[in-house]
Each structure stands twice: as structure tokens, then as C-alpha cells.
VEXRO-479702 format. One record per residue (C-alpha): residue in one letter; x, y, z. Coordinates in steps of 0.25 Angstrom, whole numbers, plus 5000, padded with zeros to 4 digits. Example, Ala and Ser with C-alpha at 12.3 -4.5 7.8 and 13.67 -1.06 7.14 Angstrom:
<atoms>
A504949825031
S505549965029
</atoms>
This chain:
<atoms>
X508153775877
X508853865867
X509853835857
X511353835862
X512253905857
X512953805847
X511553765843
X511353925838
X512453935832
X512253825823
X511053885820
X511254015817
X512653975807
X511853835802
X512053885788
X513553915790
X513853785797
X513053735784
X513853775774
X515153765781
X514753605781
X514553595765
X515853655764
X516553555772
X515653425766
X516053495751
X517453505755
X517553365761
X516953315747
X518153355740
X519653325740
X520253305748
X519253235758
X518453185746
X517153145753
X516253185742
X514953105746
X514953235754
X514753325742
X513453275740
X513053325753
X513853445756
X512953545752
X511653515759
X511953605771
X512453705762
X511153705756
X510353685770
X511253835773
X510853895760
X509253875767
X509553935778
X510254075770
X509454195773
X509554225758
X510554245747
X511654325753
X511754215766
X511854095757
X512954165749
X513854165761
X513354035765
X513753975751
X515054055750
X515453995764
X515153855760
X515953865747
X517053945756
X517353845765
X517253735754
X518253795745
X519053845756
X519353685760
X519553625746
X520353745739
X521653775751
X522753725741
X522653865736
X523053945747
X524053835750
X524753875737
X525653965744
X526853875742
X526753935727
X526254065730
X526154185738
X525254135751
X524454255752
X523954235736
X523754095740
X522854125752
X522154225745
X521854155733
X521354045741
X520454115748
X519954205736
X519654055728
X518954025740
X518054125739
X517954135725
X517253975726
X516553995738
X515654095729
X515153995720
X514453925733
X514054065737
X513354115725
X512753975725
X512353985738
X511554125736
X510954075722
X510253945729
X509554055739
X508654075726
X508353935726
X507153885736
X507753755742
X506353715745
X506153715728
X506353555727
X507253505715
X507553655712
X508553675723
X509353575722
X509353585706
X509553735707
X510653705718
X511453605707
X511353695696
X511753825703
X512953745708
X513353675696
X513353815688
X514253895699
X515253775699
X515253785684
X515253955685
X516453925695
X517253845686
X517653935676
X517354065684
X518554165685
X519454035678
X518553915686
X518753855699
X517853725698
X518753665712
X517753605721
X516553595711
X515653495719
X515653405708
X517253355711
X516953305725
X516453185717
X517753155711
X517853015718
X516252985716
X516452915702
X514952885699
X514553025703
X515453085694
X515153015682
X514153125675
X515253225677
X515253165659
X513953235658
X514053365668
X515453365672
X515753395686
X514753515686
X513653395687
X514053325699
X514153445706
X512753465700
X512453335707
X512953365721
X512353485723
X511053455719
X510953315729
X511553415739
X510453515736
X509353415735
X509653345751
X509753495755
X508353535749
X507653405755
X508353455769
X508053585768
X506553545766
X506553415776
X505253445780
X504553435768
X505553325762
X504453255754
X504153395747
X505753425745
X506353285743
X506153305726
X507353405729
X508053275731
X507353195718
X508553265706
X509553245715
X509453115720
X509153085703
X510453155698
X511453105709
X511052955706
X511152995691
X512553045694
X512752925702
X512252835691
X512652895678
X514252875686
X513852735689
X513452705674
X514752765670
X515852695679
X515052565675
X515752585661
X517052615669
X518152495668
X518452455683
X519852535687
X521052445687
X521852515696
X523052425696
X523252445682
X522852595682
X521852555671
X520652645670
X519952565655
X519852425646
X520852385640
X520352415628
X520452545631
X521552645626
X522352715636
X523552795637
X524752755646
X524952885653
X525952905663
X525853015673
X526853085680
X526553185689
X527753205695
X527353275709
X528253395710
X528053495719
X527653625715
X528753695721
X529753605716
X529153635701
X529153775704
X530753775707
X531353775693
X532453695700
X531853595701
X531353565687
X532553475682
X532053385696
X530653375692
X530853365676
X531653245681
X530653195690
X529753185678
X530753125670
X531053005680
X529552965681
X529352985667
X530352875664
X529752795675
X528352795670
X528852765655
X529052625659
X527752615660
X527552635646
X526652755646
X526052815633
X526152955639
X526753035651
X526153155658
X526853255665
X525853335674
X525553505672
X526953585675
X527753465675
X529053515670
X529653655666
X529453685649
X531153705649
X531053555650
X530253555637
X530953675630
X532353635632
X532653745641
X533053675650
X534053575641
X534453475653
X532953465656
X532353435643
X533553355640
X532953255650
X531453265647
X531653245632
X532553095634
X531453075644
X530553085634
X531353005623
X531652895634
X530052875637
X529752905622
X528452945630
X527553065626
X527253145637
X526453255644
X527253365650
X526653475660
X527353615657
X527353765656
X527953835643
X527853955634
X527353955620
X526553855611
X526953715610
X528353675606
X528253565595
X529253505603
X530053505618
X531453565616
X531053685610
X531653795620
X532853845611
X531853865598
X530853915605
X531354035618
X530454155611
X529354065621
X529854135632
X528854245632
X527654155627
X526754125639
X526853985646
X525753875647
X525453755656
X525453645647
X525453515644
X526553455631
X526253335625
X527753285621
X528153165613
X529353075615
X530053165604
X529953285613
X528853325600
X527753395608
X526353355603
X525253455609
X525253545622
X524153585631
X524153705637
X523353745650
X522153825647
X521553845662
X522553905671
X522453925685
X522154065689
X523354125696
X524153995697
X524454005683
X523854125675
X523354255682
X521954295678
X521654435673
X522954475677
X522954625672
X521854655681
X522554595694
X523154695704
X524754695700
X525254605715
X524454485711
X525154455700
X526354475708
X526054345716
X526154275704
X527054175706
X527054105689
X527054135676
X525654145672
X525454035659
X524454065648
X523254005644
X523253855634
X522253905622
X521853775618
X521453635622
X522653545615
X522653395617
X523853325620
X524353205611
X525053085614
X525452985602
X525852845608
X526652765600
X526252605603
X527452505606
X527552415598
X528352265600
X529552255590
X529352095585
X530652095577
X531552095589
X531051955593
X531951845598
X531451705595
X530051755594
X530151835610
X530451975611
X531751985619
X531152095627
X530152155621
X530352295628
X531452315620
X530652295606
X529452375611
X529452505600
X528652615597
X527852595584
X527552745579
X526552675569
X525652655579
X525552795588
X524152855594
X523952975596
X523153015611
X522653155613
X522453195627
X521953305632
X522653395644
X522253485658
X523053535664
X522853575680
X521753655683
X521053635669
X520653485675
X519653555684
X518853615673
X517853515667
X517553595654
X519053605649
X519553475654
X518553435642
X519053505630
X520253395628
X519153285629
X518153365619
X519553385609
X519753245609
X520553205620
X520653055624
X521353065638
X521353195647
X522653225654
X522753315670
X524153375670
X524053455684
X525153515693
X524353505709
X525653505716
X525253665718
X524253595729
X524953485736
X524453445750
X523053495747
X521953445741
X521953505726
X522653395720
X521653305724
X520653415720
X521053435707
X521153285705
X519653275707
X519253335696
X520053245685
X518853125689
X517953235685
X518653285669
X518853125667
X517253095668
X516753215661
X517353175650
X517553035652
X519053045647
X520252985657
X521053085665
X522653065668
X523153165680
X524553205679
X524653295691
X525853355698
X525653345714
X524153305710
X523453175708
X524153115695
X522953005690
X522152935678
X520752975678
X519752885670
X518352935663
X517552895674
X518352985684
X519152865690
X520452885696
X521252765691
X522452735703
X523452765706
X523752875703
X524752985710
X524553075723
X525153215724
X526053115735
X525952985728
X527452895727
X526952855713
X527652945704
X527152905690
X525652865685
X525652775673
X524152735668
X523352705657
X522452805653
X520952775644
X520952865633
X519552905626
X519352805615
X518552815601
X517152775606
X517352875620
X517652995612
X516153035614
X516253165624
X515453165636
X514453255639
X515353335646
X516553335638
X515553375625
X514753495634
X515653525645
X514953625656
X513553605650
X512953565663
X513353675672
X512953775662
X511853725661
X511653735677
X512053875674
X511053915664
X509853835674
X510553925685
X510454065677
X509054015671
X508553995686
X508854115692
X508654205681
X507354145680
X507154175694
X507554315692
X506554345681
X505554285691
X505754395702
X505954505693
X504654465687
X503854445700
X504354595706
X503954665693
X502554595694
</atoms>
């Protein structure tokens, strides 16, 4: 009997089918299903399709509709943008992302055509280090775009992430894909398994070195105490940080008039977290307009400057403005030439004074969300559709300062050798202040490795997320974007606070460890007030990563460029002999 019809067309669209089902194990290994034991298998059909490609064009297209469909399931909060922007720009940008990312699977997938899957060890290595080096190409290709690097499925894997302090996130992606590649070459050979199963020798090696190496780390890890939010000893120094996230909608910020409503909603928790006593607040990226600050708007400023003599707190304030950095908030009437200076997202380090101690401003901005690349040479309607003002570039990476002055317990207003009521004598002894420098990203910087570093490598000793997500509620970007804080926390083994509008507001330790709770874009709990570990004396030696940034993926890239040019010497030589 002959084949049915079902059975032929399985058999005549088996590689199809293949790689449709490594998009939908990739996808279901990242947030929001988050099963990511899956990633380490996702990519064996995809490879078992790439055998049965007639050549280099057919496993192009096979790749590009694996990384199609991937891409097309995790990144939909783009075309569902439309609330804030025209719905045709939306769509298109979303399909044009799309396809942009599904290329990267595609060139991969015609470059592995070169590779003979019956070559042992060489495929699976060659697989790895093809992959590692387009992920690292695509993460500051045309600005970068490192969403959905293979690497962050892991988020929740606490052991596996661990050598993210030697590779980064580049070397579990690294990982995956060569376990993935080694099960596929041993299938693909099944029947001469004994021959092919050294293809699965390094694999099986690195992934229980992964697995080890995080096993040995966490070992040095102080249990979670997660009823006091305590992530270190308590010999450790920490900083009280309270965060307020707020959760604003992104229309409601938009509406100028509702700015009075939301500077107010700041204030009121504000005053709710100072009872805990914090050392600092944090307001998250864009919290409040810069007329607040200036003194523009007088009623406004009014309120936020008895605020901050009422708490006698320094804090961390989200905003836009024009110009370089006041010495000071209240500076509008001095200082209105600012008008035609170009306006920065920033974070202000502010002292109970009002005195403003340092600013970081954004350096990597999101492409048409808020600057325009290469704008002189788009075509005039684009622009048109531009719905912002377009805020420059920050020059320079600036650590932010905090000076805590300790309390201090005033003995002479004893009674009868008791204190009366000993809040009433606590008072701040400016003798004894420390001075804490924490370094600052903001949004979309978090998602690159290699600059979330350079605060650490200046000397910071706590790193801070400041992040506006309410662009993306109801999707699963927030929770995206939050997978990758674990990651910036372990390469550089400094602890992570989150402040993020209509995001995931968190601490993160330097093991990767999400200390609880913490707040949901639709969580009642309104204010986050935790101890944060700071980077003491005898931790300040860098990790590997934090010293060498992207040296593994490069070095995948120069193996990369060595292989195939040597193999293009190779043929030239053979046809001129």
C-alpha cells in the first residue's frame, strides 16, 4: 500500500513542519510561558531540517522561517503600540523588526550548509560559535536588538546562569546551542551512533561545567530571607532603598493634565515609604515633568520641595530637561535661555536641600521611540508620524551619589536615665555621613551587557534600573525586559534595584536572585522598601566580565572568520591546481 495523503504531505513539508516546531519550543521557553528546559532542546528539528536542505538557498529560508515565526510570537507589544502611535507605523514597524531578526536565523542557517553534520565535535562547536557571534553582530547592529538572545530563556535556571561572570549571557547561549547541536548530530547519524556520539562528549562536558560552576557559586550565597526582604549577612553594608514605581499609565503621563495628579501620587507614597526610614528614594525613568524641578510650574515645585524637607531624604527622580545639569532645583527664572538646548532622559540625584549632586543622562536611545536615526536621509512623511520630541544623546557615563547622614540617639534629653520617647531625640549627625555612588540605566540600556558595565568598572557599588514599561501593558515585555536584570546582576556580581513604571519594580542580588516581593505591573503594593548589599572593600575585584566585556563572542567571531576564510583559501587553492 502506498502512502496516504496526510502521510505525503508530511513528507514532502517535514522540513517546514521541522522548523515551525523549534519556533514554537523557542517561544514557549521565554516570557511569558517561561518553560525554559525546552531551550535546550528546541533546536534539534531545526537542525534535523537543515539536513534535509537541498543546499544553501533552501536552508536560508528554512532558517528565516524558524526565526520568523519565533520573533513574530515573543515581540507583538510593538504593533500593539498603536494606542501611542499611528496603527499603520505600528504594524509596519512590527513586521519590518520581525523580519529584520528572523535574518540572523537565516544567515545562520545558510552558513551551517558549509558545515558537514557528519564532522563529529565540528558541528556542534561550529554551530555554537556561528550563533554566539550573530547574536553578538545583532546586538549592536543598526543600534542593537539583543530581544530574544537564547541565553535569557535561563533567567529562572539560577545554576545555569552563573558563568554569565565569565562569558556573559553570549556564553549560555553558547551552551544551549551546542547541547542542541550535539543530540541533533548523534540523531542525524543514529546509525552509526557509536562513530558520532563524541559529537556529544564537549557538550555533555560544558553543560555540567555550567551547571557546576552555578552550583559552586550559589554555595557562597546566603539563603533568601524573604520575610525580611534580606538578600546578605549582617555584616554586610546595604542601602535602605525605597522604590516607587508609581504605575501610571502611559496615557495619563502623556496628558499634561494630569501631571499635578501624578506628581501627587508620587508625593503621597513618598511620605508613606519615609516611615520606613529609607536611606534613599527612587522614582522610576520619566516619572515627573522637569517644570516640577524648574520651578515653572511654582504650585508644583512648591509641593515637591516641602516633600523633600519633610522626609529630609535624598532621592532619585526620573525626568526629561534641557541643558546641562542645574546645581540645584528651582532654577527655571535664572536659567529660560534653556529653552532651545536639546532635552535628555535623565536621572537627578537630589539632596534634601534641593542641591543636585550629579545626573545621568541616557546614552542608548531607542530608535524612533525617542531619537530618529539618520533623519536627513529619511523620506519627508516619516518624520511626520513622529509623534515626540526627539531627546539627544548623554556623552558620558556619570555615577550618581548619595550621602547618608547616620542617626544618631541624643543622651542629654534623658529622664531618670530612660529616654522619654526616643524618636523624639533621634538626630542626624552630619559628623558621621557616607558617601555611596551608584551607578544608573536607564530602559533599554539594561538589555545591553557591555554598557550596563561601565558603572561597575568606574567604581560603582550598587547598580540602579530606572524603566518606564507602561508603554507595553498586557503584553509580555515587561516581564521580558525584566529577564534580563538576573542577567547584568551576575555578570558583574553587583546587586540590581528595579524601579519600573508599569514594569516589574524588584531587588536583584549578584547571584541573579529575585528577592520577594516585589511589584507587578497590577500589583495592590504600591511602595517597595528593602535593603540593598553594596559592593564592599574586599569584592571590589571585577569579574571577568565586568574587566573584558564581549571578549568571548568576539572571540567566536574571529574563530568564525578564521574558519570560513580558511575554507575559502582552501577551494581557491584546489580549482587553480
Amino acid at each position: 500500500m502506498g502512502d496516504t495523503p496526510t502521510e505525503n504531505f508530511f513528507k514532502r513539508h517535514q522540513h517546514w513542519l521541522l522548523a515551525i516546531l523549534s519556533a514554537l519550543l523557542l517561544f514557549l521557553s521565554f516570557p511569558n510561558v517561561n518553560l525554559y528546559p525546552f531551550a535546550w532542546i528546541a533546536m534539534v528539528p531545526f537542525f534535523i531540517a537543515l539536513t534535509q536542505a537541498t543546499g544553501w538557498k533552501s536552508a536560508f529560508w528554512i532558517g528565516y522561517l524558524t526565526g520568523f515565526l519565533f520573533f513574530a510570537g515573543l515581540l507583538p507589544a510593538i504593533a500593539l503600540l498603536y494606542p501611542y502611535a499611528n496603527i499603520f507605523i505600528t504594524i509596519v514597524a512590527y513586521l519590518l523588526l520581525v523580519g529584520y531578526t528572523g535574518l540572523y536565523f537565516a544567515v545562520f542557517a545558510a552558513l551551517m550548509k558549509f558545515v558537514p553534520v557528519r564532522s563529529g565535535v565540528l558541528f556542534p562547536l561550529a554551530s555554537a560559535c556561528i550563533w554566539t557571534a550573530l547574536e553578538w553582530i545583532r546586538s549592536w547592529m543598526i543600534t542593537g536588538f539583543p530581544w530574544g538572545s537564547i541565553g535569557y530563556s535561563q533567567w529562572n535556571n539560577l545554576p545555569g546562569i552563573q558563568v554569565a561572570s565569565l562569558f556573559s549571557v553570549h556564553g549560555i547561549s553558547f551552551v544551549i546551542v551546542l547541547f542542541n547541536a550535539g543530540i541533533a548530530t548523534v540523531f542525524c547519524n543514529r546509525n552509526q551512533w557509536r562513530q558520532e556520539i563524541r559529537a556529544l562528549v564537549l557538550p555533555v562536558i560544558l553543560t555540567i561545567f555550567c551547571f557546576g560552576y552555578g552550583a559552586f557559586q550559589l554555595q557562597d550565597a546566603e539563603p533568601l530571607d524573604r520575610e525580611s526582604n534580606a538578600t546578605a549577612p549582617a555584616d554586610t553594608e546595604t542601602l535602605n532603598v525605597a522604590l516607587v514605581p508609581g504605575n501610571v499609565s502611559q496615557l495619563q503621563k502623556w496628558d499634561v493634565n494630569q501631571s499635578p495628579a501624578i506628581l501627587q501620587r508620587y508625593i503621597n507614597l513618598t511620605y508613606k515609604a519615609s516611615r520606613e526610614a529609607p536611606d534613599l528614594v527612587v522614582w522610576p525613568e520619566t516619572s515627573i515633568r522637569s517644570r516640577v524641578l524648574t520651578g515653572e510650574w511654582p504650585r508644583s515645585y512648591g509641593r515637591f520641595s516641602r516633600m523633600l524637607r519633610d522626609t529630609s531624604l535624598p532621592i532619585f527622580v526620573g525626568t526629561a530637561n534641557r541643558g546641562k545639569k542645574d546645581e540645584a532645583i528651582g532654577k527655571f527664572s535664572k536659567d529660560i535661555d534653556k529653552r532651545d538646548e536639546p532635552i535628555y532622559n535623565r536621572v537627578l540625584s537630589i539632596a534634601p536641600d534641593g542641591k543636585i549632586h550629579a545626573d545621568y543622562a541616557k546614552m542608548h536611545l531607542v530608535p524612533f521611540g525617542e531619537y530618529v536615526p539618520l533623519e536627513n536621509l529619511l523620506p519627508d512623511f516619516i518624520p511626520d508620524f513622529i509623534q515626540f520630541e526627539p531627546f539627544a544623546h548623554g556623552k558620558t557615563v556619570n555615577l550618581l551619589p548619595v550621602f547618608i547622614v547616620k542617626d544618631k540617639t541624643d543622651t542629654s534629653k534623658r529622664t531618670d536615665g530612660l529616654f522619654r520617647d526616643p524618636k523624639l531625640f533621634v538626630v542626624k549627625d552630619k559628623m558621621d555621613t557616607r558617601k555611596v555612588e551608584i551607578g544608573a540605566s536607564i530602559c533599554f540600556e539594561s538589555v545591553f551587557p557591555d554598557e550596563f558595565r561601565r558603572p561597575v568598572q568606574k567604581g560603582a557599588r550598587v547598580m540602579g534600573i530606572f524603566t518606564n514599561d507602561a508603554w507595553f501593558k498586557g503584553t509580555a515585555f515587561p516581564e521580558l525586559h525584566l529577564s534580563m536584570a538576573p542577567f547584568r546582576a551576575v555578570e558583574n556580581r553587583i546587586a540590581v534595584f528595579r524601579c519600573a513604571n508599569g514594569g516589574f519594580t524588584c531587588i536583584v542580588d549578584k547571584f541573579g536572585r529575585i528577592t520577594m516581593p516585589m511589584i507587578t505591573p497590577n500589583a495592590t503594593q504600591e511602595v517597595l522598601v528593602a535593603p540593598v548589599p553594596l559592593l564592599s572593600s574586599t569584592e571590589r575585584e571585577q569579574t571577568l566580565y565586568t574587566r573584558y566585556g564581549d571578549w568571548f563572542p568576539i572571540l567566536c567571531a574571529l574563530v568564525c572568520v578564521g574558519g570560513f576564510g580558511t575554507q575559502l583559501v582552501r577551494r581557491r587553492w584546489r580549482k587553480r591546481s
